[in-house]
LUMTOR-18073 format. One record per residue: x, z, y of N, C-alpha, C, CB in turn; residue in one letter; residue number from 1. Coordinates in Angstrom, 1 decimal, decimal comma. Each point is the difference from the previous one (the first is absolute). Glycine has a CB too. Example, Ala and Ser with C-alpha at 12.3 -4.5 7.8 and 13.67 -1.06 7.14 Angstrom:
BEGIN
[pt [13,2 7,8 -5,7] [-0,9 0,0 1,2] [0,9 0,0 1,2] [-1,9 1,2 -1,2] a 1]
[pt [1,5 -1,9 2,3] [0,9 0,0 1,1] [-0,8 0,8 1,1] [1,2 -2,2 -0,6] s 2]
//
This chain:
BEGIN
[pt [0,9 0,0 -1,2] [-0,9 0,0 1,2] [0,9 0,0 1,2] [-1,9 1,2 -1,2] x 1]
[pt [1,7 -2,1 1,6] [0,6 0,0 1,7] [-0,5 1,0 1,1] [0,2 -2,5 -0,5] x 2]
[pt [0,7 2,6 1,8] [-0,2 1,2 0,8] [-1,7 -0,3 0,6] [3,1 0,4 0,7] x 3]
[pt [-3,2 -1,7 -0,4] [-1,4 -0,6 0,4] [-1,1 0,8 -1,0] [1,0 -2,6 0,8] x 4]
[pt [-1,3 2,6 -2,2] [-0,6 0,2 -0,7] [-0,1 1,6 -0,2] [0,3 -2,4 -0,7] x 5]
[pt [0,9 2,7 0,8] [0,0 1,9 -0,5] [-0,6 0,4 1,7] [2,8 0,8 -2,4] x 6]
[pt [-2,8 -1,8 3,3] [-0,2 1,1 1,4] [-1,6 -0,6 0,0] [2,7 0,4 2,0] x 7]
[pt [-2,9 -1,3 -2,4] [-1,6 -0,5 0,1] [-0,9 1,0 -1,2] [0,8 -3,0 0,9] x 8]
[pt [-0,1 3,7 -1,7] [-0,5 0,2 -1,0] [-0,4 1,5 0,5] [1,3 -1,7 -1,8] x 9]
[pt [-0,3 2,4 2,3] [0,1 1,4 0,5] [-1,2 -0,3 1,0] [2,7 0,8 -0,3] x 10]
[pt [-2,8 -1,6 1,0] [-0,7 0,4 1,5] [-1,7 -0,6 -0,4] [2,7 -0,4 2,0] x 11]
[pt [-2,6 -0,4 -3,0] [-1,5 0,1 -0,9] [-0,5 1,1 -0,6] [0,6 -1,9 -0,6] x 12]
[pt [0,0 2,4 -0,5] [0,2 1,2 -0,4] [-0,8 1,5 0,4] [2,0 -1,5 -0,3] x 13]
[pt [-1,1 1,3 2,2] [-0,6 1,2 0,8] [-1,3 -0,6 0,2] [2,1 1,0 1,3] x 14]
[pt [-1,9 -2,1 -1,1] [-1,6 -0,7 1,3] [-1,2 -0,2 -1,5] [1,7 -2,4 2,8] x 15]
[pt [-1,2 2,7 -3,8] [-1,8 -0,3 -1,0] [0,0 2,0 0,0] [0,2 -3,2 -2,8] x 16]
[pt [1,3 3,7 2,4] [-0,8 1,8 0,2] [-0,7 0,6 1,6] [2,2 0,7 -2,0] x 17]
[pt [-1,7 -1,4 3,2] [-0,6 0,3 1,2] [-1,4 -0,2 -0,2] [1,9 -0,6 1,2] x 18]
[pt [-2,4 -0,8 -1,2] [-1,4 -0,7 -0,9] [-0,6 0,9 -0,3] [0,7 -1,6 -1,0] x 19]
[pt [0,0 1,9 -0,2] [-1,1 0,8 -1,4] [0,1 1,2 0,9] [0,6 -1,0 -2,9] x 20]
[pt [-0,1 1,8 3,8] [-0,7 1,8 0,5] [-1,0 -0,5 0,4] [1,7 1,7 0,8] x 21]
[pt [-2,4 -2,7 -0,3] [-0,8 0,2 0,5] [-1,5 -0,9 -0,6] [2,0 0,9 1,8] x 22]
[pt [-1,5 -1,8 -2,5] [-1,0 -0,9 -0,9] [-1,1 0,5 -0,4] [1,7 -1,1 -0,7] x 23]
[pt [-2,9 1,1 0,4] [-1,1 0,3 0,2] [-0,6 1,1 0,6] [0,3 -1,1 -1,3] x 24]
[pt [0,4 1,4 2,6] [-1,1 0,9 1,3] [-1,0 -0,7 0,5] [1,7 1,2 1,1] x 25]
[pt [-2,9 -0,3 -0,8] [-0,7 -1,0 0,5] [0,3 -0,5 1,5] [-1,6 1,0 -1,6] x 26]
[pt [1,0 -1,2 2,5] [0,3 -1,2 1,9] [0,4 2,1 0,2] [-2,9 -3,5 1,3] x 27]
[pt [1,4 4,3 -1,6] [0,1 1,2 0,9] [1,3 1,5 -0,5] [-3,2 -1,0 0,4] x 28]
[pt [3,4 0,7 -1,8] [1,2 0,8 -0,2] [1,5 -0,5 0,3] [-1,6 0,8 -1,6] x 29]
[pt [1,3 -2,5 2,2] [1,4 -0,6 0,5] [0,2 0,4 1,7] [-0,4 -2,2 -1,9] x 30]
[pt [-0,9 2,4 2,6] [0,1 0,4 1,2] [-0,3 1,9 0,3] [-0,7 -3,0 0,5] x 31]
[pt [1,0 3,2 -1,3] [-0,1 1,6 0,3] [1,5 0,8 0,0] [-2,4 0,0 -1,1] x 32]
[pt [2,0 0,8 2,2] [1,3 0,5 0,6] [0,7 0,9 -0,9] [-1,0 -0,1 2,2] x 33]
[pt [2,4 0,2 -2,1] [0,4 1,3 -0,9] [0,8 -0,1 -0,8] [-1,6 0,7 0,1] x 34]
[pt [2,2 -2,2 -0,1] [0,7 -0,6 -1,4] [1,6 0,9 0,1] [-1,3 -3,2 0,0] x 35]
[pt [1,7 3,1 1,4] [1,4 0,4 0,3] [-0,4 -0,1 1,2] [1,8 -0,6 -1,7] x 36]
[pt [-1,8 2,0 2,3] [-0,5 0,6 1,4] [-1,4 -0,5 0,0] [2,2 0,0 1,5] x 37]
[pt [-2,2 -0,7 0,1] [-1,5 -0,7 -0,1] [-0,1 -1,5 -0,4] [-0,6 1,7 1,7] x 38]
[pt [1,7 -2,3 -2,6] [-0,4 -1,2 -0,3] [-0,7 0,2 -0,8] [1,4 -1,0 0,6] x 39]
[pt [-2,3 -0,2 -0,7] [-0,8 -0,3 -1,0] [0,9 -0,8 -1,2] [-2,1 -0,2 1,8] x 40]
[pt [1,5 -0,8 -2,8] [0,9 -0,9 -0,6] [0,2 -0,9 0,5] [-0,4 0,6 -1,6] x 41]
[pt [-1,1 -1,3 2,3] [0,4 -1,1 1,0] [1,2 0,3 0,9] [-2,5 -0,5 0,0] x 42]
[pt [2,7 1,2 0,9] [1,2 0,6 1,0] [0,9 -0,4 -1,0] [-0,8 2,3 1,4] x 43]
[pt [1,2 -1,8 -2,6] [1,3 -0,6 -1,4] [0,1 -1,1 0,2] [-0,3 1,2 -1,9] x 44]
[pt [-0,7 -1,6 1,5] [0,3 -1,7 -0,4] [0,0 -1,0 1,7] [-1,6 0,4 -2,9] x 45]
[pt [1,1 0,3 3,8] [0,4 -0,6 1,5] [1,5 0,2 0,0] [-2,3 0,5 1,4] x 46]
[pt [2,9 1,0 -1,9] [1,3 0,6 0,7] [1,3 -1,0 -0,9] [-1,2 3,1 0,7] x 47]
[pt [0,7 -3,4 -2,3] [1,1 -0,6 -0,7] [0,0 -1,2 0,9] [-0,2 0,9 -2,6] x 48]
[pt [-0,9 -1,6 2,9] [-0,2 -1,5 0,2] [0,9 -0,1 1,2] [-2,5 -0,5 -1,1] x 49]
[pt [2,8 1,6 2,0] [0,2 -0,2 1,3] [2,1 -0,2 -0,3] [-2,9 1,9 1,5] x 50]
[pt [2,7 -0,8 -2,4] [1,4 -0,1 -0,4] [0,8 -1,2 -1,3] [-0,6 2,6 0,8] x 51]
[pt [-0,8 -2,9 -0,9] [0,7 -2,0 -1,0] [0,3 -0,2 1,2] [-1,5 -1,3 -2,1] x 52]
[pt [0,7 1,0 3,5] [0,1 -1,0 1,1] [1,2 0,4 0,4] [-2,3 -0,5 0,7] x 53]
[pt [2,8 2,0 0,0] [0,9 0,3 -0,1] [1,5 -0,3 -0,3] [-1,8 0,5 -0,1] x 54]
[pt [1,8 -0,8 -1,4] [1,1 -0,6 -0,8] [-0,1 -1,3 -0,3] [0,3 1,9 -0,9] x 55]
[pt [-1,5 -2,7 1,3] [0,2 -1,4 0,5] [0,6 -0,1 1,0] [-1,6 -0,6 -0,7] x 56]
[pt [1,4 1,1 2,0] [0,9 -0,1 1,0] [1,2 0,5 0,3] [-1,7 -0,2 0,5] x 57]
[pt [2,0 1,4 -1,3] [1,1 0,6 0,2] [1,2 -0,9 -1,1] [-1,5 2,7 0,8] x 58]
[pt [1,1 -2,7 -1,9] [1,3 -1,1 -1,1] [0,1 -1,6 1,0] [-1,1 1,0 -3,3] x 59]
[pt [0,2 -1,6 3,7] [0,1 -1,2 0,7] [0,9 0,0 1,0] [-2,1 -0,4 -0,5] x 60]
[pt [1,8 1,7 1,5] [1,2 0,4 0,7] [1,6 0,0 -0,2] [-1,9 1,0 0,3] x 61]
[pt [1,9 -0,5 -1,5] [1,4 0,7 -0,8] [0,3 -1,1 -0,4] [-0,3 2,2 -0,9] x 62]
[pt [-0,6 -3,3 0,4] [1,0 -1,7 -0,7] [0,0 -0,4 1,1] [-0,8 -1,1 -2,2] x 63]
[pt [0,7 1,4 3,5] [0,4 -0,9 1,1] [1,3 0,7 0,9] [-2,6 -1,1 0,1] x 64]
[pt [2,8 1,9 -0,8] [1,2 1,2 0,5] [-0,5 0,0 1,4] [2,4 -0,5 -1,5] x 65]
[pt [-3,6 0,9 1,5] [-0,6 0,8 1,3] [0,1 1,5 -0,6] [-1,8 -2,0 1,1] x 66]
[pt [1,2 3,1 0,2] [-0,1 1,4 -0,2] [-1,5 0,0 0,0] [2,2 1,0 1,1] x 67]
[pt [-2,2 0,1 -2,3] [-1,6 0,6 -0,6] [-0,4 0,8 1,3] [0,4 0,5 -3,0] x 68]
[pt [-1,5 -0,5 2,7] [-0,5 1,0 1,0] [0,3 1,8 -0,5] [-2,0 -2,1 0,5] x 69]
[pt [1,9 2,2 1,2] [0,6 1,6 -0,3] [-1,5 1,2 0,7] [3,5 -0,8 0,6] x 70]
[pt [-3,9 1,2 -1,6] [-1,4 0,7 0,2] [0,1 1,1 0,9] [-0,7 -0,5 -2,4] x 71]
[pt [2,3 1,0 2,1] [-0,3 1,1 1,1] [0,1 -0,4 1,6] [0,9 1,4 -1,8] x 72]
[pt [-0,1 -2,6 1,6] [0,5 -0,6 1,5] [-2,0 -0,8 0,6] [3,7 -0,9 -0,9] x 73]
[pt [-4,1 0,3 0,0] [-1,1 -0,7 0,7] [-1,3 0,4 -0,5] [1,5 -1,8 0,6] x 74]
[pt [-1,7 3,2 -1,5] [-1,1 0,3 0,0] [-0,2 1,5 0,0] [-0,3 -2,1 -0,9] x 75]
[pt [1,5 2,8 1,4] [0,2 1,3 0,0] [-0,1 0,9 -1,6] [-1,0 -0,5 2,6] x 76]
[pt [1,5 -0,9 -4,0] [0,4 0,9 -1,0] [-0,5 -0,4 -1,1] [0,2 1,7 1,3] x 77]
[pt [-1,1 -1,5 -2,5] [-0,5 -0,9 -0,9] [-1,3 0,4 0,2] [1,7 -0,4 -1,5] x 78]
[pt [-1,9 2,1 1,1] [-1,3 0,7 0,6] [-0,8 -0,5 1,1] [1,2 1,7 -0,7] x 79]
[pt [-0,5 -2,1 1,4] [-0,7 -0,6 1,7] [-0,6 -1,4 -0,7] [2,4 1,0 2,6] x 80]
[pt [-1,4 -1,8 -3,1] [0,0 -1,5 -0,7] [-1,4 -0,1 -0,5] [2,6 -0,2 -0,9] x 81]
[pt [-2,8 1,2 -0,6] [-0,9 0,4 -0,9] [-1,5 0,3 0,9] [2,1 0,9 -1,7] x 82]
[pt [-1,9 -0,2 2,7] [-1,1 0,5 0,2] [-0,6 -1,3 1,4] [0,8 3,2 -1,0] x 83]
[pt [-0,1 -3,7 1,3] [-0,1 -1,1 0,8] [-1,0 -1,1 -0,4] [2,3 0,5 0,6] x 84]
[pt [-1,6 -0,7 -2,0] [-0,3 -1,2 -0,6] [-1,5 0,7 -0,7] [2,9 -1,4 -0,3] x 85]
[pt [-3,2 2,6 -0,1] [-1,3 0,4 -0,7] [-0,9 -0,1 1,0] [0,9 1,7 -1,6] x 86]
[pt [-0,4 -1,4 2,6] [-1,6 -0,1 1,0] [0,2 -1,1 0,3] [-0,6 2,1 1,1] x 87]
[pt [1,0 -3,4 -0,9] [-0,1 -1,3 -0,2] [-0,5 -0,7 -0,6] [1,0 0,4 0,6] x 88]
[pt [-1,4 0,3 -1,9] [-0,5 -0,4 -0,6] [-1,3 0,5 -1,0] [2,1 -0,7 0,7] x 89]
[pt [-2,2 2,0 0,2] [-1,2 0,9 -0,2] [-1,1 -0,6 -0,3] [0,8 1,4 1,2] x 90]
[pt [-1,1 -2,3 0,0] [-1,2 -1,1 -0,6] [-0,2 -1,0 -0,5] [-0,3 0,8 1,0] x 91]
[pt [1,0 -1,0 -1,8] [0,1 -1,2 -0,6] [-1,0 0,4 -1,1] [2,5 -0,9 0,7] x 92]
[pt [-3,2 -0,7 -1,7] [-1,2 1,1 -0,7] [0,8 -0,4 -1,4] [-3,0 -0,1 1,5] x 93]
[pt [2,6 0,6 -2,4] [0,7 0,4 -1,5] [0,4 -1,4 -0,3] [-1,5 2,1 -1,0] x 94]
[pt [0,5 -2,8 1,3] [0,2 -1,7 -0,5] [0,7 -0,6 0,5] [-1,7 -0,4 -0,4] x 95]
[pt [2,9 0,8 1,9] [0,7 -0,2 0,9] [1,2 0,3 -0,8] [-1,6 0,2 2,0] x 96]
[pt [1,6 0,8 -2,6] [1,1 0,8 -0,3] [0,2 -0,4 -1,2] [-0,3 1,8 1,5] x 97]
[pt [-0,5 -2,1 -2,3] [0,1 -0,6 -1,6] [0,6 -1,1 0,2] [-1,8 0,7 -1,0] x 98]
[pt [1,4 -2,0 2,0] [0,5 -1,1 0,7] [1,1 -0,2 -0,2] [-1,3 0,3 1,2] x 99]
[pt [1,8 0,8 0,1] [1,0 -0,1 0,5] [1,1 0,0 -0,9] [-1,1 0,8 1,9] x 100]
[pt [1,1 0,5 -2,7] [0,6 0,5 -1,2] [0,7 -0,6 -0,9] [-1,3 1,0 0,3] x 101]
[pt [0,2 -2,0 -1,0] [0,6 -1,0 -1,1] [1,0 -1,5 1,1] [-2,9 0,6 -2,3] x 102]
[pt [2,2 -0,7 3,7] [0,4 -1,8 0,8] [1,5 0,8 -0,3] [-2,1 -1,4 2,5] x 103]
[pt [2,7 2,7 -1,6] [1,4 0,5 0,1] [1,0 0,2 -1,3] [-1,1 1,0 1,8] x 104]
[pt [0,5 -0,8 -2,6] [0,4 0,4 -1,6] [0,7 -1,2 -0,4] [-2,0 1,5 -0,8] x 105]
[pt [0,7 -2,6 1,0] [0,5 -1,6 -0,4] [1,4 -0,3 1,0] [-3,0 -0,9 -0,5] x 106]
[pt [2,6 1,1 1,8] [1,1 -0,9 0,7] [1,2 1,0 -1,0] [-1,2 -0,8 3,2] x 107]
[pt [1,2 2,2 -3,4] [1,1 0,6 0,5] [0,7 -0,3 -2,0] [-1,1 2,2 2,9] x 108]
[pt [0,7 -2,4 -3,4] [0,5 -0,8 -1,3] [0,0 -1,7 0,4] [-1,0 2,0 -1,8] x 109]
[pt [0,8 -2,6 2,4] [0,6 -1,2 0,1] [0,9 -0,1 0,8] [-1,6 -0,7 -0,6] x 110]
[pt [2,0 1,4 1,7] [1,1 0,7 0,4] [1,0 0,5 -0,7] [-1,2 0,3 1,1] x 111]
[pt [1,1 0,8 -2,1] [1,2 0,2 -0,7] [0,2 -1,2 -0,9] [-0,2 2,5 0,1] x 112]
[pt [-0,5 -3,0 -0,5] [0,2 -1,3 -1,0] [1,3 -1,1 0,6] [-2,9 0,0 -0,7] x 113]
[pt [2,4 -0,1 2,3] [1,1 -1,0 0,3] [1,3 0,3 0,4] [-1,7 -1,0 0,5] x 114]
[pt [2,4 2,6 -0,2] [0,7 1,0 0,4] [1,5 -0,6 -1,3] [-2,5 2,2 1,1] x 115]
[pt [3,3 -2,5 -0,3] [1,3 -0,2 -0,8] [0,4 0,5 -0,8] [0,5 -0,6 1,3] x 116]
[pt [-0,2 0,4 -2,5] [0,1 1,1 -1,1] [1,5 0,7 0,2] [-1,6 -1,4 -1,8] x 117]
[pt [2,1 1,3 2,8] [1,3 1,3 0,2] [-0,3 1,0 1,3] [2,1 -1,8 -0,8] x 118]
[pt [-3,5 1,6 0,5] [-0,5 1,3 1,5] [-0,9 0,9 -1,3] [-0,7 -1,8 3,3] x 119]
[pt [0,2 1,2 -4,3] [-0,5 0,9 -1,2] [0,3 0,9 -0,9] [-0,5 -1,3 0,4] x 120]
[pt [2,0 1,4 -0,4] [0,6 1,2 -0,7] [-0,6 1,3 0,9] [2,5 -1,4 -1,0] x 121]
[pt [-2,7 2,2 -0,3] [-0,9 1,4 0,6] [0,7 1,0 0,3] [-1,6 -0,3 -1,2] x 122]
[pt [3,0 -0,3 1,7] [1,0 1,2 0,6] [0,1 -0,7 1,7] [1,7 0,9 -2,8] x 123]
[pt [-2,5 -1,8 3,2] [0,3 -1,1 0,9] [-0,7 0,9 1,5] [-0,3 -2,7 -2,1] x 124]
[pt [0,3 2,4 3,1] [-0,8 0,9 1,4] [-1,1 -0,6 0,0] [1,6 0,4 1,7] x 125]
[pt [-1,8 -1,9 -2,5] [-1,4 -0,6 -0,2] [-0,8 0,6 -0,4] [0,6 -1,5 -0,1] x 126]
[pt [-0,1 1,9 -1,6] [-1,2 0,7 -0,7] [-0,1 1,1 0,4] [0,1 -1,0 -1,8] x 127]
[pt [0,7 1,5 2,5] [-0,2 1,8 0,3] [-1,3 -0,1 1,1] [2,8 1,0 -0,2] x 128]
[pt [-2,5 -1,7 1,0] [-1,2 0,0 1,1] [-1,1 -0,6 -0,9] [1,4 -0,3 2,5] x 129]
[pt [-1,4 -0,6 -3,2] [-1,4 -0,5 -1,1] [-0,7 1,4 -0,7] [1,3 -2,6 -0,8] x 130]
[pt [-0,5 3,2 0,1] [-0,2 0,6 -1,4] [-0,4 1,5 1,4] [2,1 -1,4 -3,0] x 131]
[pt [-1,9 1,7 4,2] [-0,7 0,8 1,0] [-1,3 -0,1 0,4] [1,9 0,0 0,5] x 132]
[pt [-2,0 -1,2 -0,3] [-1,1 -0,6 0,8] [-0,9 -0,6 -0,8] [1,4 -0,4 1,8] x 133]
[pt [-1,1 0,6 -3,5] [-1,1 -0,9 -0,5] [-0,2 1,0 -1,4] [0,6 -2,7 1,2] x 134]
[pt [0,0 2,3 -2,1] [0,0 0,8 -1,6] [0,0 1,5 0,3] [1,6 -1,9 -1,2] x 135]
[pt [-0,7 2,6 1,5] [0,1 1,3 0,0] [-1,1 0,5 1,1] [2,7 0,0 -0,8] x 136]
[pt [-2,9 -0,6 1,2] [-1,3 0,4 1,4] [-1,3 -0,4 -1,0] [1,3 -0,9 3,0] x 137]
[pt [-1,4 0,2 -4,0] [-1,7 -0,4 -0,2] [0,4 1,0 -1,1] [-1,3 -2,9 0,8] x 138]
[pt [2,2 3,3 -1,6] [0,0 1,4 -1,1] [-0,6 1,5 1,2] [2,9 -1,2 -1,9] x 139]
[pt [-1,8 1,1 2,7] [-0,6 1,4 0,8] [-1,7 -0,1 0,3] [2,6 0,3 1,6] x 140]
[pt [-3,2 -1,2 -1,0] [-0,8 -0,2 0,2] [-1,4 -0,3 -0,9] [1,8 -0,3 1,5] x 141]
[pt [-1,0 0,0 -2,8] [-1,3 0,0 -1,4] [0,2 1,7 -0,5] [0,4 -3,2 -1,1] x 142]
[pt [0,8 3,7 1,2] [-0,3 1,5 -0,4] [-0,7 0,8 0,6] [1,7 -0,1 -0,7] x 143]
[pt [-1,9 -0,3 2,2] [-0,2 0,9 0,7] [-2,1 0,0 -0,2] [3,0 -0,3 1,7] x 144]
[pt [-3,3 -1,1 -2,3] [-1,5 -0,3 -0,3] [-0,4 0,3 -1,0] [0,0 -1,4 1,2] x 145]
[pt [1,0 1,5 -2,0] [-0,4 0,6 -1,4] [-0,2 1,4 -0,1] [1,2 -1,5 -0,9] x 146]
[pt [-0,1 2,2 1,6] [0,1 1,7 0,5] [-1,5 0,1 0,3] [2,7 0,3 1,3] x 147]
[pt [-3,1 -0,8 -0,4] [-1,6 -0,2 1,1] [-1,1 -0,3 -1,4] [1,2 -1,7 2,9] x 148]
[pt [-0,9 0,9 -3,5] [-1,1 -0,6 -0,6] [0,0 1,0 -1,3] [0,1 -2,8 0,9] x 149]
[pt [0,9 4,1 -1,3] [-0,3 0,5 -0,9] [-0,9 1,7 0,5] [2,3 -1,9 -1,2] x 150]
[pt [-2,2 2,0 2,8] [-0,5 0,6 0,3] [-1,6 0,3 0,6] [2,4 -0,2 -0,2] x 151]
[pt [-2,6 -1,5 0,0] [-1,1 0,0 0,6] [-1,3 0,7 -1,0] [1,1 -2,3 1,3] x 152]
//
């Protein structure tokens, strides 16, 4: 298996267990508050999606040996970032956010698909900022709905 296939494999992997925490809620146990603080699951799946977009823009950056953005310099931090981007998207309606969810997913694997295979070794600054911003973030994020969904 080539580096293309073990990193497409991994970042599938996370994105069907992200999926499954939350796969058959109904519209009204997807928008109720409480999941982690006061997100809901919707809020999750707005907050991963914001951070695929994220690491679409930030890796596109890095193959052009431009500088990533610096959260503390232009949004006062990540927290500030996060909570910026939730009430931005507070109203968006579930179907917006389902939408949105899978269009970014897509771009953001046809993106790594075309990514030179010597920026894909998983010791590389590429995948570190990927495997941040995408895999290990939709794991934190499916535990944290499972935690929720075992308490409900």
């Amino acid at each position: 298996m080539n580096r293309l296939q073990s990193l497409l494999r991994r970042l599938d992997k996370a994105w069907i267990e992200f999926r499954e925490s939350y796969a058959g809620l109904s519209e009204s146990e997807l928008l109720k508050l409480g999941v982690t603080g006061r997100w809901s699951v919707k809020d999750i799946i707005a907050h991963v999606t914001t951070w695929e977009q994220e690491a679409l823009k930030n890796l596109s950056l890095w193959l052009q040996g431009r500088k990533l953005t610096k959260y503390s310099v232009e949004y006062g931090g990540i927290d500030a970032f996060n909570a910026r981007m939730t009430a931005a998207k507070k109203d968006l309606a579930l179907s917006q956010v389902l939408q949105e969810q899978d269009a970014v997913h897509r771009r953001l694997v046809a993106f790594i698909e075309g990514v030179p295979e010597e920026h894909l070794d998983s010791k590389a600054r590429f995948c570190h900022r990927l495997r941040l911003d995408t895999y290990s973030h939709y794991r934190k994020h499916a535990e944290a709905i499972r935690r929720w969904r075992g308490a409900v």
